[in-house]
PAZA-501808 format. One record per atom (N, C-alpha, C, O): x, y, z; atom name; chain. Coordinates in steps of 0.001 Angstrom, whole numbers. Each point is the difference from the previous one (the first is absolute). Example, Ala and Ser with C-alpha at 12.3 -4.5 7.8 and 13.67 -1.06 7.14 Angstrom:
<pts>
     east    north       up  name  chain
    13190    -5690     7800     N      A
     -890     1190        0    CA      A
      900     1200        0     C      A
     1036      -19      665     O      A
    -1386     1069    -1385     N      A
      820     1190       60    CA      A
     -770     1090      730     C      A
      509     1108      169     O      A
</pts>
This chain:
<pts>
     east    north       up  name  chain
      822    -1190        0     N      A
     -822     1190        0    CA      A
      865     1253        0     C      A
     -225     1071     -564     O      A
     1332    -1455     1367     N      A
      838     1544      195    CA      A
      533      333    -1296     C      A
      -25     1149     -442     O      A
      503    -2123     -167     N      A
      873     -408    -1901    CA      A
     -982      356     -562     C      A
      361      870     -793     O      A
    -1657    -1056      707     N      A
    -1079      761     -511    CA      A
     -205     1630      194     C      A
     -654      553     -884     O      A
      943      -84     1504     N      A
      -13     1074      421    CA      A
      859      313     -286     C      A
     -188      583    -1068     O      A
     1480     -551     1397     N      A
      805      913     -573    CA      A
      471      531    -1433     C      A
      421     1076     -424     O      A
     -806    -2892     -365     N      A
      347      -52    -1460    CA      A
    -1492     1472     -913     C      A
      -38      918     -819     O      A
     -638    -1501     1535     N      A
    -1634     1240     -193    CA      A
      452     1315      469     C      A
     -406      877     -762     O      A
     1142     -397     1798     N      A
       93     1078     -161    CA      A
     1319      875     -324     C      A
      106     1225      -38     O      A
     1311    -2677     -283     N      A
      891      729     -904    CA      A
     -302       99    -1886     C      A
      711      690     -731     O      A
    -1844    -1495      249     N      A
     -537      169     -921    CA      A
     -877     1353     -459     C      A
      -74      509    -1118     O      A
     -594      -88     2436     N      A
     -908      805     -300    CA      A
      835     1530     -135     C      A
     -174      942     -773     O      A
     1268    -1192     2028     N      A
      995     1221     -445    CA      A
      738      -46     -513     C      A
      951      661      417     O      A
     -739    -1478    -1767     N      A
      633      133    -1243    CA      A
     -757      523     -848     C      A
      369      884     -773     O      A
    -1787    -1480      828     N      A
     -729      956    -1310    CA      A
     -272      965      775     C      A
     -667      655     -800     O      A
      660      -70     1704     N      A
      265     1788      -79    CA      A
      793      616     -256     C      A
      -22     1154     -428     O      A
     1010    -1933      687     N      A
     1326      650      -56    CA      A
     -202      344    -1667     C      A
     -100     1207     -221     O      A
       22    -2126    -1023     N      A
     -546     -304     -858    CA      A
     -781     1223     -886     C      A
      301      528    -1071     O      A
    -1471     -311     2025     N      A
    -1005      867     -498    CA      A
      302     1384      403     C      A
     -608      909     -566     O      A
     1367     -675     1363     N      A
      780     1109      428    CA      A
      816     1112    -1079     C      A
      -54     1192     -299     O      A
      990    -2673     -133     N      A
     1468      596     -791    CA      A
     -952      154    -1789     C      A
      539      571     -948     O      A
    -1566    -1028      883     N      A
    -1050      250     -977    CA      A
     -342     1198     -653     C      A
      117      562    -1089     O      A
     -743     -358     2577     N      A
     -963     1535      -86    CA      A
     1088      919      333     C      A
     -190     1206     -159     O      A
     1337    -1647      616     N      A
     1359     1182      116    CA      A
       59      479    -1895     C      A
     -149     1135     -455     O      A
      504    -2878     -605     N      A
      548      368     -903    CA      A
    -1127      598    -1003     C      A
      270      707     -971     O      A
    -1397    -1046     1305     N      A
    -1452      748     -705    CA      A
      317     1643      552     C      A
      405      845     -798     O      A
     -560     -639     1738     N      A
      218     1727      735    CA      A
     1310      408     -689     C      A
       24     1219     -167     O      A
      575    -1560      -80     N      A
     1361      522     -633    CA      A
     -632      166    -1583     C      A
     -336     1061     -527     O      A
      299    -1914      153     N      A
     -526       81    -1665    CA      A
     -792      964     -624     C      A
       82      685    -1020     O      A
    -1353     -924     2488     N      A
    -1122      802     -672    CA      A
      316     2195      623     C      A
     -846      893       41     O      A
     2193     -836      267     N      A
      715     1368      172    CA      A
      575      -40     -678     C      A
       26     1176     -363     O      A
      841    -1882     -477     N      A
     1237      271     -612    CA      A
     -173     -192    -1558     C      A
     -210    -1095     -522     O      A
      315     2207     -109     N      A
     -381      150    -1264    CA      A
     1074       -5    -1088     C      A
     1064      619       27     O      A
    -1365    -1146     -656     N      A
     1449      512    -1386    CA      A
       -7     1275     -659     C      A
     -860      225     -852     O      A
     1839      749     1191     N      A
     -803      468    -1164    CA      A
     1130      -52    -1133     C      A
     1095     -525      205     O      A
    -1544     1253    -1694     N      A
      305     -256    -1424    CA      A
      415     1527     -439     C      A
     -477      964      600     O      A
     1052     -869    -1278     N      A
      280     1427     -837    CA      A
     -646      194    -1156     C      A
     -902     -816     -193     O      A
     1059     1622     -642     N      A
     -997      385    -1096    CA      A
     -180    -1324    -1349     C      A
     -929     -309     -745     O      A
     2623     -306      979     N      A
      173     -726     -913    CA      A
     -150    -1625      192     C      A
      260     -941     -750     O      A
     -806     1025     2109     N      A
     -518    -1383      139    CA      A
     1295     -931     1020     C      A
     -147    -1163      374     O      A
     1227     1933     -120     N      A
      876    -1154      708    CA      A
     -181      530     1377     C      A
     -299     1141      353     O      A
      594    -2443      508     N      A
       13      -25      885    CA      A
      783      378     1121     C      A
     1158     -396      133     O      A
    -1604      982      507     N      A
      740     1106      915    CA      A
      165     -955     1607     C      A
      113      677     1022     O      A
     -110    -1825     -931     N      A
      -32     -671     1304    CA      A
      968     -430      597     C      A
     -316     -656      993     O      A
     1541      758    -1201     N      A
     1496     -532     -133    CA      A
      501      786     1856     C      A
     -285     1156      314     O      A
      767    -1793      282     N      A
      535      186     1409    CA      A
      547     1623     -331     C      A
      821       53     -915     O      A
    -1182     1240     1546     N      A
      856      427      313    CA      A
     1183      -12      573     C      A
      121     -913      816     O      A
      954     1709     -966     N      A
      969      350      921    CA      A
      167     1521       33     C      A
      -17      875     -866     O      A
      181     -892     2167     N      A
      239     1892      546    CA      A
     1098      361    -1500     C      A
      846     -711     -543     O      A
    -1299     2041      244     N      A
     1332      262     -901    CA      A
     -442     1669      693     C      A
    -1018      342      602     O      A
     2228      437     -983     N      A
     -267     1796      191    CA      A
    -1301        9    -1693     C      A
     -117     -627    -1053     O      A
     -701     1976     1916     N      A
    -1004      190    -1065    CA      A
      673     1300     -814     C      A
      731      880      455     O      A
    -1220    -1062    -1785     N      A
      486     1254     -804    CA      A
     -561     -368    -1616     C      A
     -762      793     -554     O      A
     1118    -1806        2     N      A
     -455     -289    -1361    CA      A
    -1559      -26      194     C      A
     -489      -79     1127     O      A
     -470      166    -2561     N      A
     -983     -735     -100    CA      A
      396    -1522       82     C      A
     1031     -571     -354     O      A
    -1995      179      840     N      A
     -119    -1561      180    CA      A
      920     -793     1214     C      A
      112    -1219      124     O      A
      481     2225      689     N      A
      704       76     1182    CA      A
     -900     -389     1141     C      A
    -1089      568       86     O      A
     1450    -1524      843     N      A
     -883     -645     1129    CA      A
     1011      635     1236     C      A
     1040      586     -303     O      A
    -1455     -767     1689     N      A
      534      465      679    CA      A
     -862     -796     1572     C      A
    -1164     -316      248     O      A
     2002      273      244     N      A
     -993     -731     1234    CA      A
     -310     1013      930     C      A
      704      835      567     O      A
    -2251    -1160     -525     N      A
    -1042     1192      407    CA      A
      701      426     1574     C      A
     -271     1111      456     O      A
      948    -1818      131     N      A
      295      606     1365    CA      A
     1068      595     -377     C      A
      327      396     1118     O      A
      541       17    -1842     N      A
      750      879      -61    CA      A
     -709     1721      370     C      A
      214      936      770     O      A
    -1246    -1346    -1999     N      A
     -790     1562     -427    CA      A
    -1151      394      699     C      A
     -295     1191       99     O      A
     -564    -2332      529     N      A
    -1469      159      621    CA      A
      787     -739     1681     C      A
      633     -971      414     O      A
    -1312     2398       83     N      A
      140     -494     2062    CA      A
     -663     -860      544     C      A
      -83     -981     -740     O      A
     -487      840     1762     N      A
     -863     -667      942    CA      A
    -1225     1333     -137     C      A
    -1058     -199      597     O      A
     1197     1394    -1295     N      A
    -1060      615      595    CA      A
    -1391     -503     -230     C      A
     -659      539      889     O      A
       -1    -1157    -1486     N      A
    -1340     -876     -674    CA      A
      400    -1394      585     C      A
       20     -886     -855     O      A
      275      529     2021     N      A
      335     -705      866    CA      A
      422    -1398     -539     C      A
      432      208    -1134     O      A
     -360    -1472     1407     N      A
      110    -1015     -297    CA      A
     -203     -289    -1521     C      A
    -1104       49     -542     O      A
     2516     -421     -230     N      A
     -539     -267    -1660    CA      A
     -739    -1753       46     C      A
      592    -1031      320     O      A
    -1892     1170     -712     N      A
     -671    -1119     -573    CA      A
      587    -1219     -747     C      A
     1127      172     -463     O      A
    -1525     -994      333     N      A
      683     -916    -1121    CA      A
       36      545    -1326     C      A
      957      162     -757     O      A
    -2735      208      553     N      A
     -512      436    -1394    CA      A
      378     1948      336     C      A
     -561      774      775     O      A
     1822     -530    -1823     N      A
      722     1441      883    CA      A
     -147     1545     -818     C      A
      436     1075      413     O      A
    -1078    -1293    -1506     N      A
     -215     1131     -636    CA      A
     -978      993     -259     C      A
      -46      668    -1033     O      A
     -828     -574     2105     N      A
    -1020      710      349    CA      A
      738      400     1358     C      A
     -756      823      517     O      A
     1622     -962      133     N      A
      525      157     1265    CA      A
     1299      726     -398     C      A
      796      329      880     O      A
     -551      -61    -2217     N      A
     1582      295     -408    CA      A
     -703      884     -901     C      A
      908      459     -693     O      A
    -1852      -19      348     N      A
     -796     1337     -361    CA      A
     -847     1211      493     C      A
     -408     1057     -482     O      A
      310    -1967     2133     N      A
     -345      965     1152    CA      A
     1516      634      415     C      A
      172      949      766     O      A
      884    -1715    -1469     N      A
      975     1374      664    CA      A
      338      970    -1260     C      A
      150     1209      175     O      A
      -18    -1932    -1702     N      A
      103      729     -848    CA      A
    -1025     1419       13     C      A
      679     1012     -173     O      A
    -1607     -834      279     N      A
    -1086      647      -57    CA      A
      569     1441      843     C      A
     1134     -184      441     O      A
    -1652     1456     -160     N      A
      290     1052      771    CA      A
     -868     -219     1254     C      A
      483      669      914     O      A
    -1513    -1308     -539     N      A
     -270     -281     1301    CA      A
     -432    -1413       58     C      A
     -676     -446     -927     O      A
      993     -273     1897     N      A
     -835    -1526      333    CA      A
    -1603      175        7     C      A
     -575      826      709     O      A
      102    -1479    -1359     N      A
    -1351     -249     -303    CA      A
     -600    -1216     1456     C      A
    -1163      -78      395     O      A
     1933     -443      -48     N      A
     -216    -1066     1257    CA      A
      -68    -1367     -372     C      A
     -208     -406    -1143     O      A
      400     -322     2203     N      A
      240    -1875     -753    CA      A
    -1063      -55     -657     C      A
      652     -389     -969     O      A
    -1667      411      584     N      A
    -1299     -211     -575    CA      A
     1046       61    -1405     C      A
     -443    -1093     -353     O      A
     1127     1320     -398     N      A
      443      -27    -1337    CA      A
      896     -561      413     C      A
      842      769     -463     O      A
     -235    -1541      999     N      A
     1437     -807      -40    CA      A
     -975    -1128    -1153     C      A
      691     -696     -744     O      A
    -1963      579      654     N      A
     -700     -762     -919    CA      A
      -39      801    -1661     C      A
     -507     1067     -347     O      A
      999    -1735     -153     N      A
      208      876    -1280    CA      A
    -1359      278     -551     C      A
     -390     1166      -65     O      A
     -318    -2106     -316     N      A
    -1317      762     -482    CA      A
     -795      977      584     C      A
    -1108      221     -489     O      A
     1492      395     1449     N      A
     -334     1193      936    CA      A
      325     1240     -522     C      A
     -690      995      222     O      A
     1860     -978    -1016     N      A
      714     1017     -922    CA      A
    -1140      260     -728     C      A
     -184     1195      235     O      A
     -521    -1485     -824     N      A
    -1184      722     -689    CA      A
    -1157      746      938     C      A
    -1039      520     -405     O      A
     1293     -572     1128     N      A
    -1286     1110      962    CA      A
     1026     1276      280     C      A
     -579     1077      133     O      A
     1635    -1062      -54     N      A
     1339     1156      410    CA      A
     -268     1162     -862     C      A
     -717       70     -999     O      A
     1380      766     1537     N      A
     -503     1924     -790    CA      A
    -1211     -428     -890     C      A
     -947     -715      328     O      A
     1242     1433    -1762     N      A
    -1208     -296     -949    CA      A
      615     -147    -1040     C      A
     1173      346     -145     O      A
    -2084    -1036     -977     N      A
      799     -274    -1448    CA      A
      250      906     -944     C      A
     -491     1128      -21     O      A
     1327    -1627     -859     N      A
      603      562     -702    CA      A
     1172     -388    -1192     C      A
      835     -854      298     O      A
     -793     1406    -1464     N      A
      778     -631     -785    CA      A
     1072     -381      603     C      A
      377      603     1005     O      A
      466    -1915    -1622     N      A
     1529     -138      108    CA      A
     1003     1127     -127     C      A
      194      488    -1113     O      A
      484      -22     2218     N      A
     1267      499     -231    CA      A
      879     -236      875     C      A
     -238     -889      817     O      A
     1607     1690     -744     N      A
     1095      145     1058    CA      A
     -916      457     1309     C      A
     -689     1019      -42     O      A
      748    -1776     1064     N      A
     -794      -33     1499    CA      A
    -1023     -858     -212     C      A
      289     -978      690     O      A
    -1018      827    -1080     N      A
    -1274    -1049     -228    CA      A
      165     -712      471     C      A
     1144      190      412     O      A
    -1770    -1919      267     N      A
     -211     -575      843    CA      A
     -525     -935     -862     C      A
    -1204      172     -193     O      A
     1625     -974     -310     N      A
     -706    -1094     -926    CA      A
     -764    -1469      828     C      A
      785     -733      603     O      A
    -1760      487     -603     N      A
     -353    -1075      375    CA      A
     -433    -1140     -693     C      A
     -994       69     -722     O      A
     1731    -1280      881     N      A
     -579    -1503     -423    CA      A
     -723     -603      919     C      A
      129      303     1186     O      A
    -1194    -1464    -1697     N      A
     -295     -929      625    CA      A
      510     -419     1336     C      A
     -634     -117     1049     O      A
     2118     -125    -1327     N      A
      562     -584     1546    CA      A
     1489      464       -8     C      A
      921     -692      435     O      A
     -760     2122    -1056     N      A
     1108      837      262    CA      A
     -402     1527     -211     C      A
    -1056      500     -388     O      A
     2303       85      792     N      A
     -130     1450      182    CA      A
     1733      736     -118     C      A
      980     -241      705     O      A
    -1111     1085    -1752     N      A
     1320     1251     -306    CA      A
     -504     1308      211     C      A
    -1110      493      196     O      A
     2466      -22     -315     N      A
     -154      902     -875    CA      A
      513      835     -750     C      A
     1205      -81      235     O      A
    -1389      929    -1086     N      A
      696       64    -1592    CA      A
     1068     1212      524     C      A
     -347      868      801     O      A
     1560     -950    -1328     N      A
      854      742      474    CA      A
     1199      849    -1048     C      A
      873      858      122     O      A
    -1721    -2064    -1622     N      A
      739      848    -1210    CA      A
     -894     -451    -1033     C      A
    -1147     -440       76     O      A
     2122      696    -1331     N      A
     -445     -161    -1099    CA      A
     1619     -736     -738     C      A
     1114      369      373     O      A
    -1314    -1263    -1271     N      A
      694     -699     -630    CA      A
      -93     -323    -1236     C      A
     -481    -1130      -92     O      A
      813     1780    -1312     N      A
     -427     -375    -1349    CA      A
    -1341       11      402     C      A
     -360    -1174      -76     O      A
     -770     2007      543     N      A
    -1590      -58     -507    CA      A
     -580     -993     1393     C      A
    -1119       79      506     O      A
     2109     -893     -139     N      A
     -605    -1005     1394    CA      A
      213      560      988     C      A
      947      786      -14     O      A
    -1803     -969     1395     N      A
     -128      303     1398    CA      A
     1189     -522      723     C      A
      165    -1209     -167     O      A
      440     1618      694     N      A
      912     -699     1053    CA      A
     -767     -205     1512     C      A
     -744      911      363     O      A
      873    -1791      292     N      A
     -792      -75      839    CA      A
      828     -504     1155     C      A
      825     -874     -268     O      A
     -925     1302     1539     N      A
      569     -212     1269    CA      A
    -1040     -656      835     C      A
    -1088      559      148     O      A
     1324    -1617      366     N      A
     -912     -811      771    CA      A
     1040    -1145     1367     C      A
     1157     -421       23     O      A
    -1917      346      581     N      A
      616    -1200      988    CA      A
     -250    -1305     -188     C      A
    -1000     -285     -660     O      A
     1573     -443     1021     N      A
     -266    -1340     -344    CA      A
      -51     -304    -1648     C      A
    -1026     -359     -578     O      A
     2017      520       81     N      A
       -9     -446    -1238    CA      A
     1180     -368     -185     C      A
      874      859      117     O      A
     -546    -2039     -410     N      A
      761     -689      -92    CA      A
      832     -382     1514     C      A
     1181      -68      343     O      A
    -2497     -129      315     N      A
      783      189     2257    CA      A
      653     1602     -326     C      A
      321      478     1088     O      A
     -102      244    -1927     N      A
      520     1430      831    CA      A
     -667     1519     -559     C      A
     -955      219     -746     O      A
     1631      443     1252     N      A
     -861     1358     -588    CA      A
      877      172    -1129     C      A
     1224     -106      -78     O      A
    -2478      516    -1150     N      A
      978       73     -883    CA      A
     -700     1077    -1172     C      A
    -1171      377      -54     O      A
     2287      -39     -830     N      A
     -751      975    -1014    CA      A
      599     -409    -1688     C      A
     1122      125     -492     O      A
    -2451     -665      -98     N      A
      150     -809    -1353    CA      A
     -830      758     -722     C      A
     -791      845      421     O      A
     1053    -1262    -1827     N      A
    -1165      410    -1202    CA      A
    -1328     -915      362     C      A
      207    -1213       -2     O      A
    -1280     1567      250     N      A
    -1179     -869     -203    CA      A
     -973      804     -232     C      A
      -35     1227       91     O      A
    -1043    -2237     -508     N      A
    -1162      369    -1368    CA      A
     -842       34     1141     C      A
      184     -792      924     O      A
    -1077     1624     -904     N      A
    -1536      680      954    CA      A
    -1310     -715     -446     C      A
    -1116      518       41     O      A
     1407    -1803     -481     N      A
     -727     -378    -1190    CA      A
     -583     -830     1237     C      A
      705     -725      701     O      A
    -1837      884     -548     N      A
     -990     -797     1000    CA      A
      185      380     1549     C      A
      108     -630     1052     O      A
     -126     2004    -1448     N      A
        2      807     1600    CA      A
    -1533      277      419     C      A
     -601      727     -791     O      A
      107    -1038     1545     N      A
    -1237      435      956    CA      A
     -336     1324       22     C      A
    -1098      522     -195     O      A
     2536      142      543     N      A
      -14     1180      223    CA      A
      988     1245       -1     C      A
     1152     -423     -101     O      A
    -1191     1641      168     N      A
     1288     1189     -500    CA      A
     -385      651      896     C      A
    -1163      390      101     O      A
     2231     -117      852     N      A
     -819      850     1551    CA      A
     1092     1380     -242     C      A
      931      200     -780     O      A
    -1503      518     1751     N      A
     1326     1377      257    CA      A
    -1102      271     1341     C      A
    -1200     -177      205     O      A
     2562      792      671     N      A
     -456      103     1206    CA      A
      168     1636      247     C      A
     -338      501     1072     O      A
</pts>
């Protein structure tokens, strides 16, 4: 009876253990987005800290963004645009699709606030006719690349 018991309840805390490391790798997935550039390749490749200065230059966000918007999230670029921004808007946007309720809309330009689905920049140049865009969490760091506005939600200015 006792061999019964124990085998039943080191079984039962294996499949939690199980269903645990699951819904860890589902919660990770369903935050972590790819994103793509205008031309379709893929932008998902490990950062590494480098100094920022080129377009297409990454930089690891704790160099440039403080603790002031307190604790960075897993999912980090709604939380790395509350410091870009001239005042914190409050954790309520560390959620990127929140970026569309911010100031009011307005065409794309230099300052604008671009919002996706399940990211958030914002535009900081111009490049041959394309947006350059500064965002967190892209590619794990803060970074500023050519990308296409092409299925943005939204164009904020605050």
């Amino acid at each position: 009876m006792k061999l019964t018991t124990v085998t039943v309840a080191f079984a039962a805390a294996a499949m939690l253990t199980q269903a645990a490391q699951a819904h860890e790798r589902h919660h990770h997935r369903a935050h972590h987005h790819v994103t793509r550039s205008h031309r379709g390749s893929s932008m998902e490749a490990e950062a590494s800290p480098q100094a920022f200065g080129a377009v297409g230059a990454q930089y690891d966000g704790a160099t440039r963004l403080g603790g002031g918007a307190g604790p960075r999230p897993s999912a980090w670029c709604g939380w790395a645009m509350r410091q870009l921004v001239g005042s914190d808007p409050g954790s309520a946007y560390n959620l990127a699709r929140n970026w569309a309720h911010w100031g009011h809309s307005g065409p794309a330009g230099v300052g604008a606030v671009v919002v996706w689905p399940h990211h958030v920049g914002k535009i900081v140049g111009q490049q041959n006719g394309e947006w350059i865009i500064e965002s967190g969490n892209d590619g794990h760091a803060l970074r500023s690349r050519v990308r296409s506005i092409a299925g943005a939600i939204a164009i904020r200015w605050g």
